[in-house]
C-alpha positions, 0 to 999 in steps of 0.5 A, spaced: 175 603 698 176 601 705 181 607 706 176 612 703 171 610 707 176 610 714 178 617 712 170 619 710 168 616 717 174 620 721 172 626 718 165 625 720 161 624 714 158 618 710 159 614 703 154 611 699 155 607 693 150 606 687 152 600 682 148 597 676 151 591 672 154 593 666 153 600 667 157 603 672 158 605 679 156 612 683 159 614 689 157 620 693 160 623 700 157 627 704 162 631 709 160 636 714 163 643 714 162 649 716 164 656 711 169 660 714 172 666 711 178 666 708 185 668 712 188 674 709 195 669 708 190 664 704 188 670 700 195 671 698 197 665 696 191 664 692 193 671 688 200 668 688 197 662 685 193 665 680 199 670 678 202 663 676 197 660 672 197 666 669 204 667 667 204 659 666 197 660 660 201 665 657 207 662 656 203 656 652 198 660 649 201 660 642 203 653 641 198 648 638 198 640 640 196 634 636 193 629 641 192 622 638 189 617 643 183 612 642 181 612 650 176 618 651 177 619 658 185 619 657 184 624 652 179 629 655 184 628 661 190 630 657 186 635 653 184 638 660 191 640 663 195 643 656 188 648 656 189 649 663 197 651 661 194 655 655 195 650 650 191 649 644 188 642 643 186 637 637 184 630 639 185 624 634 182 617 636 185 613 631 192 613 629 190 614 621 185 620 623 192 623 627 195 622 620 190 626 616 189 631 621 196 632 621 197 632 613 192 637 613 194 643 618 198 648 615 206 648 616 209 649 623 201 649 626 202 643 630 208 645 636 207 637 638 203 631 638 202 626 643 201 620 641 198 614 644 202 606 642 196 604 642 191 606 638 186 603 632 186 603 624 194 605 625 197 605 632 203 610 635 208 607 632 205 606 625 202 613 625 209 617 627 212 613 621 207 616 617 207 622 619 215 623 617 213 620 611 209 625 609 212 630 604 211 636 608 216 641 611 214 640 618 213 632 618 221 630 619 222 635 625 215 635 628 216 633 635 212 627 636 213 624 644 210 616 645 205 616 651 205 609 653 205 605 659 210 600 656 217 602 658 220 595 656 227 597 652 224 593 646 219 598 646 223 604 647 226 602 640 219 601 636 218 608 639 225 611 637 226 607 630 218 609 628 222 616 628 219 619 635 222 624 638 221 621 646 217 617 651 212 619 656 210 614 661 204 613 662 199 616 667 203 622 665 206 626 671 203 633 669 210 636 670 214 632 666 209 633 660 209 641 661 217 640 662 218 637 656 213 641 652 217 648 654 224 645 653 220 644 645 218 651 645 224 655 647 227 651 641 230 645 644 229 638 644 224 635 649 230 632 653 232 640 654 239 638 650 240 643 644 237 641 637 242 639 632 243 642 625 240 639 618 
Protein backbone atom coordinates (compact mmCIF):
# COMPACT_ATOMS: atom_id res chain seq x y z
CA UNK A 1 0.00 0.00 0.00
CA UNK A 2 2.81 2.60 0.77
CA UNK A 3 4.33 2.07 -2.72
CA UNK A 4 0.93 2.45 -4.26
CA UNK A 5 0.50 5.35 -2.60
CA UNK A 6 3.92 6.98 -3.63
CA UNK A 7 3.41 6.07 -7.10
CA UNK A 8 -0.28 7.49 -7.12
CA UNK A 9 1.02 10.55 -5.45
CA UNK A 10 3.85 11.01 -7.90
CA UNK A 11 1.51 10.80 -10.53
CA UNK A 12 -0.60 13.58 -8.94
CA UNK A 13 -3.51 11.61 -7.88
CA UNK A 14 -5.01 10.51 -4.85
CA UNK A 15 -6.11 7.36 -2.89
CA UNK A 16 -8.74 6.75 -0.63
CA UNK A 17 -9.81 3.47 1.14
CA UNK A 18 -13.16 2.18 2.70
CA UNK A 19 -12.94 -0.63 4.97
CA UNK A 20 -15.68 -2.40 7.12
CA UNK A 21 -14.75 -5.15 9.76
CA UNK A 22 -15.45 -8.46 8.31
CA UNK A 23 -16.61 -7.51 5.11
CA UNK A 24 -14.01 -6.37 2.91
CA UNK A 25 -11.90 -3.02 1.72
CA UNK A 26 -12.29 -0.56 -1.28
CA UNK A 27 -9.80 1.06 -2.72
CA UNK A 28 -10.33 3.97 -5.37
CA UNK A 29 -7.53 6.14 -7.07
CA UNK A 30 -8.23 8.69 -8.89
CA UNK A 31 -5.39 9.75 -11.58
CA UNK A 32 -5.76 12.87 -13.76
CA UNK A 33 -5.20 12.50 -17.41
CA UNK A 34 -5.78 14.11 -20.29
CA UNK A 35 -7.37 12.19 -23.52
CA UNK A 36 -5.05 12.45 -26.25
CA UNK A 37 -5.52 10.94 -29.75
CA UNK A 38 -3.81 7.48 -30.34
CA UNK A 39 -0.39 7.88 -32.38
CA UNK A 40 -0.54 6.06 -35.83
CA UNK A 41 2.36 3.43 -34.54
CA UNK A 42 0.03 2.85 -31.52
CA UNK A 43 -2.55 2.35 -33.78
CA UNK A 44 -0.35 -0.36 -35.50
CA UNK A 45 0.47 -2.20 -32.75
CA UNK A 46 -2.74 -2.56 -31.34
CA UNK A 47 -3.97 -4.25 -34.70
CA UNK A 48 -1.02 -6.33 -34.46
CA UNK A 49 -1.85 -7.16 -31.00
CA UNK A 50 -5.32 -7.74 -31.95
CA UNK A 51 -4.09 -9.87 -34.87
CA UNK A 52 -2.29 -12.18 -32.11
CA UNK A 53 -5.22 -12.56 -29.92
CA UNK A 54 -7.17 -13.56 -32.88
CA UNK A 55 -4.61 -16.51 -34.13
CA UNK A 56 -4.23 -17.18 -30.39
CA UNK A 57 -8.35 -17.88 -29.64
CA UNK A 58 -8.27 -19.88 -33.04
CA UNK A 59 -5.62 -21.94 -32.30
CA UNK A 60 -7.69 -23.21 -28.83
CA UNK A 61 -10.99 -22.81 -29.83
CA UNK A 62 -11.90 -26.56 -30.31
CA UNK A 63 -10.44 -27.74 -26.93
CA UNK A 64 -12.39 -27.96 -23.80
CA UNK A 65 -11.11 -27.80 -20.29
CA UNK A 66 -12.24 -29.18 -16.96
CA UNK A 67 -11.27 -26.77 -14.01
CA UNK A 68 -11.49 -28.33 -10.50
CA UNK A 69 -10.82 -25.55 -8.05
CA UNK A 70 -12.72 -24.96 -4.60
CA UNK A 71 -11.54 -21.08 -4.58
CA UNK A 72 -13.93 -19.19 -6.54
CA UNK A 73 -11.50 -16.08 -7.51
CA UNK A 74 -9.03 -18.67 -8.52
CA UNK A 75 -11.38 -20.05 -10.70
CA UNK A 76 -13.02 -17.52 -12.46
CA UNK A 77 -9.28 -16.10 -12.87
CA UNK A 78 -8.19 -19.44 -14.57
CA UNK A 79 -11.54 -19.39 -16.26
CA UNK A 80 -11.00 -16.07 -17.60
CA UNK A 81 -7.44 -16.07 -19.16
CA UNK A 82 -8.13 -20.05 -21.16
CA UNK A 83 -11.66 -17.93 -22.56
CA UNK A 84 -9.69 -15.31 -23.57
CA UNK A 85 -7.20 -18.09 -25.37
CA UNK A 86 -10.27 -19.49 -26.77
CA UNK A 87 -10.78 -22.28 -24.82
CA UNK A 88 -13.85 -23.64 -23.54
CA UNK A 89 -14.22 -23.75 -19.89
CA UNK A 90 -16.40 -26.16 -17.09
CA UNK A 91 -15.73 -25.23 -13.24
CA UNK A 92 -15.80 -28.03 -10.69
CA UNK A 93 -15.42 -26.81 -6.90
CA UNK A 94 -14.97 -29.97 -5.37
CA UNK A 95 -12.87 -32.90 -6.50
CA UNK A 96 -15.85 -35.26 -6.09
CA UNK A 97 -18.09 -32.92 -8.76
CA UNK A 98 -14.44 -32.98 -10.87
CA UNK A 99 -15.21 -36.51 -11.03
CA UNK A 100 -18.97 -36.58 -11.83
CA UNK A 101 -18.37 -34.05 -14.27
CA UNK A 102 -15.99 -35.86 -15.95
CA UNK A 103 -17.57 -39.23 -15.90
CA UNK A 104 -20.43 -37.92 -17.53
CA UNK A 105 -18.95 -35.96 -20.48
CA UNK A 106 -18.53 -37.91 -23.58
CA UNK A 107 -15.33 -39.43 -24.82
CA UNK A 108 -12.51 -37.38 -25.68
CA UNK A 109 -14.66 -34.04 -25.00
CA UNK A 110 -12.48 -32.77 -22.16
CA UNK A 111 -8.62 -31.70 -23.89
CA UNK A 112 -7.52 -31.26 -19.96
CA UNK A 113 -8.31 -30.88 -16.49
CA UNK A 114 -6.85 -28.29 -14.22
CA UNK A 115 -6.64 -29.60 -10.95
CA UNK A 116 -6.32 -27.99 -7.96
CA UNK A 117 -4.45 -30.43 -4.67
CA UNK A 118 -6.51 -28.73 -2.45
CA UNK A 119 -9.97 -29.23 -2.64
CA UNK A 120 -13.08 -30.35 -0.42
CA UNK A 121 -15.19 -33.70 -0.42
CA UNK A 122 -12.02 -35.26 -2.56
CA UNK A 123 -8.80 -33.34 -3.19
CA UNK A 124 -6.45 -33.09 -6.19
CA UNK A 125 -4.77 -36.35 -5.83
CA UNK A 126 -7.78 -38.15 -4.72
CA UNK A 127 -10.05 -36.88 -7.85
CA UNK A 128 -7.09 -37.54 -10.46
CA UNK A 129 -6.77 -41.38 -9.06
CA UNK A 130 -10.73 -41.48 -9.54
CA UNK A 131 -10.68 -40.42 -12.77
CA UNK A 132 -8.18 -43.08 -13.97
CA UNK A 133 -10.24 -45.36 -12.62
CA UNK A 134 -12.96 -44.68 -14.41
CA UNK A 135 -13.95 -47.49 -16.87
CA UNK A 136 -14.07 -45.02 -19.86
CA UNK A 137 -11.75 -44.55 -22.77
CA UNK A 138 -10.48 -41.52 -22.18
CA UNK A 139 -9.85 -41.69 -18.41
CA UNK A 140 -5.92 -43.42 -18.47
CA UNK A 141 -5.08 -40.72 -21.23
CA UNK A 142 -6.79 -37.51 -20.10
CA UNK A 143 -4.25 -34.94 -19.41
CA UNK A 144 -4.57 -34.22 -15.96
CA UNK A 145 -1.93 -31.19 -14.61
CA UNK A 146 -1.74 -30.20 -10.66
CA UNK A 147 -2.09 -26.92 -9.64
CA UNK A 148 -0.45 -26.18 -6.59
CA UNK A 149 1.58 -23.84 -4.46
CA UNK A 150 3.22 -27.05 -3.15
CA UNK A 151 6.47 -27.98 -5.19
CA UNK A 152 8.17 -30.11 -2.16
CA UNK A 153 9.42 -33.56 -3.76
CA UNK A 154 7.27 -35.34 -1.66
CA UNK A 155 4.51 -33.47 -2.99
CA UNK A 156 5.56 -34.10 -6.62
CA UNK A 157 5.39 -37.77 -6.07
CA UNK A 158 1.45 -37.69 -4.35
CA UNK A 159 0.78 -35.69 -7.69
CA UNK A 160 2.72 -38.00 -10.21
CA UNK A 161 1.69 -41.67 -8.07
CA UNK A 162 -2.26 -40.47 -8.33
CA UNK A 163 -1.54 -40.61 -12.22
CA UNK A 164 -1.33 -36.81 -13.02
CA UNK A 165 0.28 -35.98 -15.81
CA UNK A 166 2.36 -32.42 -14.69
CA UNK A 167 2.52 -29.65 -12.02
CA UNK A 168 1.48 -26.33 -12.29
CA UNK A 169 3.13 -23.99 -9.81
CA UNK A 170 0.87 -21.72 -8.32
CA UNK A 171 0.05 -18.21 -9.01
CA UNK A 172 -0.08 -20.00 -12.64
CA UNK A 173 2.55 -17.93 -14.88
CA UNK A 174 -0.22 -17.62 -18.08
CA UNK A 175 2.43 -18.40 -20.43
CA UNK A 176 3.46 -21.55 -18.96
CA UNK A 177 0.06 -22.68 -18.92
CA UNK A 178 -0.74 -21.84 -22.34
CA UNK A 179 2.65 -23.58 -23.35
CA UNK A 180 1.80 -26.40 -21.83
CA UNK A 181 -1.75 -26.57 -23.24
CA UNK A 182 -0.63 -26.15 -26.80
CA UNK A 183 2.20 -29.05 -26.36
CA UNK A 184 -1.32 -31.16 -25.23
CA UNK A 185 -3.05 -29.92 -28.42
CA UNK A 186 -0.43 -30.86 -31.12
CA UNK A 187 -0.66 -34.17 -29.39
CA UNK A 188 2.17 -34.32 -27.14
CA UNK A 189 2.84 -34.69 -23.76
CA UNK A 190 2.74 -31.18 -21.52
CA UNK A 191 6.32 -31.13 -21.25
CA UNK A 192 6.38 -30.90 -25.31
CA UNK A 193 8.57 -34.48 -25.21
CA UNK A 194 6.63 -36.85 -27.62
CA UNK A 195 3.93 -39.21 -26.13
CA UNK A 196 4.62 -42.84 -26.00
CA UNK A 197 2.81 -45.57 -27.73
CA UNK A 198 0.07 -47.97 -25.26
Amino acid sequence: MAISKLLVTAMGGEINVESELGKGSEFTISIPAEISDIPDYMKHNMDEGAASIARKRSKFKNLKVLIAEDNDLNAEILIEILQEAGFTCTHASDGEKAVDAFASSDIGEFSAILMDMRMPVLDGCEAASAIRRLDRADAKTVPILACTANTFQEDKLKVFDSGMNDILTKPIDVKILLRKMECIRNGKNSDGSDKEES
